[in-house]
C-alpha positions in Angstrom: -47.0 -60.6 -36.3 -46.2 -63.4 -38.9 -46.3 -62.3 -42.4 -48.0 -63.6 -45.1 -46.0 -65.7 -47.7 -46.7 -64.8 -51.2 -47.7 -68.4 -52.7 -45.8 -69.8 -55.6 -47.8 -69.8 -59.0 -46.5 -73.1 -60.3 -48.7 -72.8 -63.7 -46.2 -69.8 -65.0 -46.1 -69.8 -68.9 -43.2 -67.3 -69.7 -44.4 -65.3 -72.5 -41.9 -65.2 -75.2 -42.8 -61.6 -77.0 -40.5 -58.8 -75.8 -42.7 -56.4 -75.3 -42.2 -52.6 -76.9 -43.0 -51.3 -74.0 -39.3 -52.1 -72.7 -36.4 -53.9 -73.2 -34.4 -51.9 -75.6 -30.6 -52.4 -74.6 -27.2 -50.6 -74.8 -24.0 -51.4 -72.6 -22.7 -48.3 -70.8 -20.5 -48.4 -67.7 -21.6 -44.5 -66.3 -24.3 -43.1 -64.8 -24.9 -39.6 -65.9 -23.8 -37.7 -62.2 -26.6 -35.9 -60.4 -25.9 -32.7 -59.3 -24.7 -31.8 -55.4 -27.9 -30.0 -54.6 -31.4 -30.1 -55.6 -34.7 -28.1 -54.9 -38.3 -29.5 -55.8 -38.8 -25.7 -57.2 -37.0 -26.3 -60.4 -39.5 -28.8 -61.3 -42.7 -26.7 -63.2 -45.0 -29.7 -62.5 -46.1 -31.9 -60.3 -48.3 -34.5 -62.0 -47.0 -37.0 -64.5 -47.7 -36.5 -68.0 -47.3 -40.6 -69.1 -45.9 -42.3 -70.9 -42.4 -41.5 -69.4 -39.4 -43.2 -70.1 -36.3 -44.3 -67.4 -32.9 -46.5 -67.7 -32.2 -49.4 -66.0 -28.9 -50.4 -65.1 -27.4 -54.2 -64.7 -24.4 -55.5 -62.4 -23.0 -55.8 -66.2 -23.2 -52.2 -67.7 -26.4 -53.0 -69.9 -28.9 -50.1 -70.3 -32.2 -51.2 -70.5 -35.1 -48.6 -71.3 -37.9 -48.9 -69.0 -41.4 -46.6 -70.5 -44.4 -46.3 -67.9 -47.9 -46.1 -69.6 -49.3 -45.3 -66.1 -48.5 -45.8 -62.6 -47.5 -49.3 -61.6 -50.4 -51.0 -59.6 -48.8 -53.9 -58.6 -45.3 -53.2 -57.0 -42.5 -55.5 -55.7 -39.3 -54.7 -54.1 -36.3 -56.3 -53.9 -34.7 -54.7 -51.0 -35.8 -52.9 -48.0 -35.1 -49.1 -48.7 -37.4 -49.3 -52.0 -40.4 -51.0 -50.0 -39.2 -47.9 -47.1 -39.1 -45.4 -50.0 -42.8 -46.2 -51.2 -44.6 -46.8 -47.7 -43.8 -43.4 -46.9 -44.7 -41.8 -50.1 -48.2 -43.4 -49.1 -47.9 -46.2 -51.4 -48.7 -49.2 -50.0 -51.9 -49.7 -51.9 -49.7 -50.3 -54.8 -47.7 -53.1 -53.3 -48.1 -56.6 -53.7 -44.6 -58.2 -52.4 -41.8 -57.4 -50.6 -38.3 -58.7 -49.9 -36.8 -60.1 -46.8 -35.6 -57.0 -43.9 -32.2 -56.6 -43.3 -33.1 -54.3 -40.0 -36.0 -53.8 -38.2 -38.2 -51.2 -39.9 -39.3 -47.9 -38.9 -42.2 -48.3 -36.0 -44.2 -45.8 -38.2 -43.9 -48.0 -41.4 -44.7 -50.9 -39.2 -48.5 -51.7 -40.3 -48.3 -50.6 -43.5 -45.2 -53.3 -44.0 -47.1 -55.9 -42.5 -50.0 -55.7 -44.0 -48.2 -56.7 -47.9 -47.2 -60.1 -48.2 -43.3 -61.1 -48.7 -41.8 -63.2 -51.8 -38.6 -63.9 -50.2 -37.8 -66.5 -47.4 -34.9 -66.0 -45.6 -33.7 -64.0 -48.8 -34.0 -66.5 -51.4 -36.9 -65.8 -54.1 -37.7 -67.6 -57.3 -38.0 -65.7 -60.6 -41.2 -67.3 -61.1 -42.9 -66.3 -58.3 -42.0 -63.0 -58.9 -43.4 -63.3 -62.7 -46.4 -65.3 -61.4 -47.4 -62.7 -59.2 -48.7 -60.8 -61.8 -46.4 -57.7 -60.5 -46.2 -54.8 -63.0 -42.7 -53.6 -61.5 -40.2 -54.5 -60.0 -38.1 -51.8 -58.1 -35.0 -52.1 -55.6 -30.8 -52.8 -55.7 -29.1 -53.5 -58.9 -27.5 -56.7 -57.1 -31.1 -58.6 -56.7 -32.3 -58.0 -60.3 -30.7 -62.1 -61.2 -32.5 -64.7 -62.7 -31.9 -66.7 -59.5 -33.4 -64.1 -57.2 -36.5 -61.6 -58.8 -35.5 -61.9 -62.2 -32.8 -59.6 -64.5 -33.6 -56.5 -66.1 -34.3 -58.5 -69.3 -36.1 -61.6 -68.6 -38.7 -59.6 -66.4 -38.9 -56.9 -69.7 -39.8 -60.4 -71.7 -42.6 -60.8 -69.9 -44.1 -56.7 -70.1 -42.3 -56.1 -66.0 -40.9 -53.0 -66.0 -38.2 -52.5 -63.9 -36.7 -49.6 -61.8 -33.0 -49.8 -60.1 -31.8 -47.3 -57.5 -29.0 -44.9 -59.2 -27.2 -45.4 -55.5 -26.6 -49.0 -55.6 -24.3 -49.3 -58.8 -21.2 -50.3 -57.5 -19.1 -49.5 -60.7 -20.4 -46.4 -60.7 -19.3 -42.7 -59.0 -22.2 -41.9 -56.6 -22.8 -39.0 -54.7 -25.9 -38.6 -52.3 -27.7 -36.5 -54.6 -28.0 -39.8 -56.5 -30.6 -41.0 -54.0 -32.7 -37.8 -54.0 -32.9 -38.7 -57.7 -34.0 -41.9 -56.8 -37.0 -40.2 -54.5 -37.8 -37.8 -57.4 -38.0 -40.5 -60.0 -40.3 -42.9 -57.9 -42.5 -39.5 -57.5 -42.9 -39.2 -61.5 -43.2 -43.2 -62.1 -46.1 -43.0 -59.5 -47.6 -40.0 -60.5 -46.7 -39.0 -56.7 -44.3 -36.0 -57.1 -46.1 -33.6 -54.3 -45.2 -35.9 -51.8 -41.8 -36.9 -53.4 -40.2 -33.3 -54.0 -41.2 -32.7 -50.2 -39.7 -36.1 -49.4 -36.7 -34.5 -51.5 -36.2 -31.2 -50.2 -36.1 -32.6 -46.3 -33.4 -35.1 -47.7 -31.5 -32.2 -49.3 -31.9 -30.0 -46.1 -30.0 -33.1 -43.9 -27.5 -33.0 -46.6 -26.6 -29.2 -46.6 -26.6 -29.4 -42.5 -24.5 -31.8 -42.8 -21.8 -30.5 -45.1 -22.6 -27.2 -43.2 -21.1 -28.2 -39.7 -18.1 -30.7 -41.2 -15.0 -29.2 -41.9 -13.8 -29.4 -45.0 -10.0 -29.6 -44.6 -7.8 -30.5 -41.4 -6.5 -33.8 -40.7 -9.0 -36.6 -42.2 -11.0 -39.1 -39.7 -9.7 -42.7 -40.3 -12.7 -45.2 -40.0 -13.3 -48.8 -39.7 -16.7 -49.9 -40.8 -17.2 -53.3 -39.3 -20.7 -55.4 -40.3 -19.5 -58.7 -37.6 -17.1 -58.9 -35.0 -16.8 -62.7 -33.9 -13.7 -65.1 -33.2 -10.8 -62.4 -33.0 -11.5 -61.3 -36.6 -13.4 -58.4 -37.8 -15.4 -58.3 -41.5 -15.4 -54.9 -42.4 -16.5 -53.4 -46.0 -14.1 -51.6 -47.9 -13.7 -48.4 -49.9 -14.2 -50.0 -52.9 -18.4 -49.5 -51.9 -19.0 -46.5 -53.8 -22.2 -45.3 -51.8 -20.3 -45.1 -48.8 -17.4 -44.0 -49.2 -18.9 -40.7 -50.5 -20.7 -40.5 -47.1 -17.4 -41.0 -45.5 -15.9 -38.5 -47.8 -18.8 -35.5 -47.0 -17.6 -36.5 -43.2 -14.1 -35.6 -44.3 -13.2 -39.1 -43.5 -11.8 -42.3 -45.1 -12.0 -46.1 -45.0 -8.7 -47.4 -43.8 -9.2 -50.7 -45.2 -9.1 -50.7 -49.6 -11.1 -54.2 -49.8 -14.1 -55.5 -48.0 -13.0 -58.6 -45.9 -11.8 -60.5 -43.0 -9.2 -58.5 -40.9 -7.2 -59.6 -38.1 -6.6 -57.7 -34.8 -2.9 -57.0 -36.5 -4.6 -55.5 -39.5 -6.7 -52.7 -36.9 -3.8 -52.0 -34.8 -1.8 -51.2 -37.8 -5.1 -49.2 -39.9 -5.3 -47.2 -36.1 -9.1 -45.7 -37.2 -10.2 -42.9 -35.6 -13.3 -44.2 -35.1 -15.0 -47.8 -35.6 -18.7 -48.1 -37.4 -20.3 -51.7 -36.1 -23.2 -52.3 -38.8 -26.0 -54.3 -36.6 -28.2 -56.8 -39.4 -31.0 -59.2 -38.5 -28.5 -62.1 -39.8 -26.3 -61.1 -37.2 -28.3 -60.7 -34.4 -26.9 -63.2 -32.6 -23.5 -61.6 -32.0 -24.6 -58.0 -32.7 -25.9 -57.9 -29.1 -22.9 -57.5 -26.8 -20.7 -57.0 -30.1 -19.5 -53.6 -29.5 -19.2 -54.3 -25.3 -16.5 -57.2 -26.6 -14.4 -54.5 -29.2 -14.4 -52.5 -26.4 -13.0 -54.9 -23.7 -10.5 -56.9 -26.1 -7.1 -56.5 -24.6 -5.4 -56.9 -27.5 -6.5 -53.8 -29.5 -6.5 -51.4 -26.6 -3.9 -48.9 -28.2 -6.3 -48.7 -30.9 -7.1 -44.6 -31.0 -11.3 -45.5 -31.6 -11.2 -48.4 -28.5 -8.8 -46.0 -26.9 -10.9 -43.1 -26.7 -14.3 -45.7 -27.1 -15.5 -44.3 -30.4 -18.1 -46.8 -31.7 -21.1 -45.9 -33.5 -23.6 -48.4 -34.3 -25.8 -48.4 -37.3 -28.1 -50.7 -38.6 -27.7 -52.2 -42.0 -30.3 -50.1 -44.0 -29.2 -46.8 -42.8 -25.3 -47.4 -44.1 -25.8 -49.8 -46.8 -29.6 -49.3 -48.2 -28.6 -46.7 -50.6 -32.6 -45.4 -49.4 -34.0 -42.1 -47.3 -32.8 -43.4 -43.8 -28.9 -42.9 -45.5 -29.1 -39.2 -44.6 -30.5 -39.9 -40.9 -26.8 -42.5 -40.6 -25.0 -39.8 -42.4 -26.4 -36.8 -39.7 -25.5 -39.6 -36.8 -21.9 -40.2 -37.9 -21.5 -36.2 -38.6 -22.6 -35.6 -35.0 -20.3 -38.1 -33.3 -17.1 -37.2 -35.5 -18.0 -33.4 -34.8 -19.4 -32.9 -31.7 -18.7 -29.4 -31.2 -20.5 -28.7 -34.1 -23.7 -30.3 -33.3 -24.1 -28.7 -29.7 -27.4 -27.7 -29.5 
């Protein structure tokens, strides 16, 4: 089913009043740390008492203070996991855009997803059809809030947008996974939704502490190659300098083997020698994803290689890995299981 395009509003008058409702900004590099468990029973309510007040974070540092009135009516994201996130807290009715997908969504979101029109083609977006939509938020990866994609933190605040950006996709930042349940929990007070968000929580938390339950925490460390396209004898691989996952890799008592996100050369995995090889599947790439994995498997060269060797490949699709959203606990329980089989027998 085609989606609608959300039309561009060519008669956009940017307002020129900063509005008090947002927009106050400081410059700080750190993100207060969440704590490594949380349970909805510390909070002693569950309905939002507005107006409530959240930061906003740049690519840059800058702190922007965000302060919701009332729950935003007119949502847009800017990346899938944030339009995942509030489909399944039930709130599609307060959607009006979403951004491209990077993987095929959930077959239970399905409907909901294609029933909200998108603002982005083939991921490009204007700023002005973001502001002429007349959205009230908009919520989703740090990297997207530009003024040549949705709009930055402070141009959007010009015009009254609040804005919210997921904790977990700060690059420059320490994250653990905790940071995402934070994200759940804060999306649950902006919305006034914070039954269904602590639940949402709890389950997430539960993943995490099976998880960390069944991994051994010391013993030799798993050496892994995360690999997002495997075409023309090279491999592009992300790095450890992605902060989101390589906590998940260290939970799995695992490390990247390569420092900086790249092109690598056969010669660069036979020396690295992973344990194991991630291949990250994306809609972009669909055209070699399909036998991709069949082809690392089969490639003479690399056959000494200790994951071809012993054919450990797990593929993942884009938005589970690198979505910093829900499904990151579902890739999380999937890489657990095939590092540690004997600890997830039934």
């Amino acid at each position: 089913m085609k989606r609608k395009i959300l039309l561009l509003i060519m008669s956009v008058t940017l307002m020129t009043t900063i509005f008090t409702s947002c927009g106050n900004t400081t410059t700080n590099n750190n993100i207060p740390k969440p704590k490594d468990s949380y349970s909805s029973s510390e909070n002693s309510s569950t309905k939002t008492s507005y107006p409530v007040n959240f930061d906003a974070f740049d690519s840059k540092g800058n702190i922007y203070k965000q302060t919701f009135n009332e729950a935003p009516k007119k949502a847009i994201t800017n990346n899938q996991s944030s339009t995942e996130l509030l489909l399944t807290l039930g709130l599609k009715d307060s959607l009006i855009g979403t951004g491209d997908l990077d993987t095929p969504i959930p077959e239970n979101l399905l409907n909901d997803y294609n029933s909200i029109p998108s603002v982005a083609k083939k991921g490009d977006v204007a700023k002005e059809v973001v502001i002429g939509s007349g959205t009230d938020l908009v919520i989703g990866r740090s990297a997207s809030f530009e003024d040549s994609r949705y709009g930055s933190i402070s141009s959007l605040n010009q015009v009254g947008i609040n804005t919210y950006v997921q904790l977990a996709s700060k690059m420059n930042a320490d994250i653990n996974l905790t940071t995402i349940i934070q994200d759940v929990k804060n999306v649950g007070v902006i919305f006034n939704v914070q039954d269904k968000a602590n639940k949402l929580a709890d389950s997430l938390q539960k993943t995490l502490d099976k998880v960390k339950s069944k991994v051994p925490n010391k013993g030799e460390r798993k050496k892994v190659l995360l690999v997002v396209n495997y075409s023309g004898g090279a491999f592009t691989v992300y790095g450890a300098n992605a902060s989101l996952q390589k906590e998940m890799l260290n939970v799995l008592n695992a490390d990247n083997v390569v420092k900086k996100g790249g092109s690598v050369s056969f010669e660069n995995v036979i020396s690295a020698n992973p344990d194991y090889i991630v291949y990250v599947t994306a809609n972009k790439n669909s055209a070699t994803d399909n036998d991709a994995v069949d082809r690392i498997l089969t490639e003479s060269t690399i056959q000494n290689v200790n994951a071809i060797k012993n054919k450990n490949i797990i593929s993942v699709d884009y938005t589970e890995l690198m979505g910093y959203g829900i499904r990151t606990f579902d890739c999380l329980e999937k890489l657990a299981s095939a590092f540690y089989p004997e600890n997830f027998k039934s």
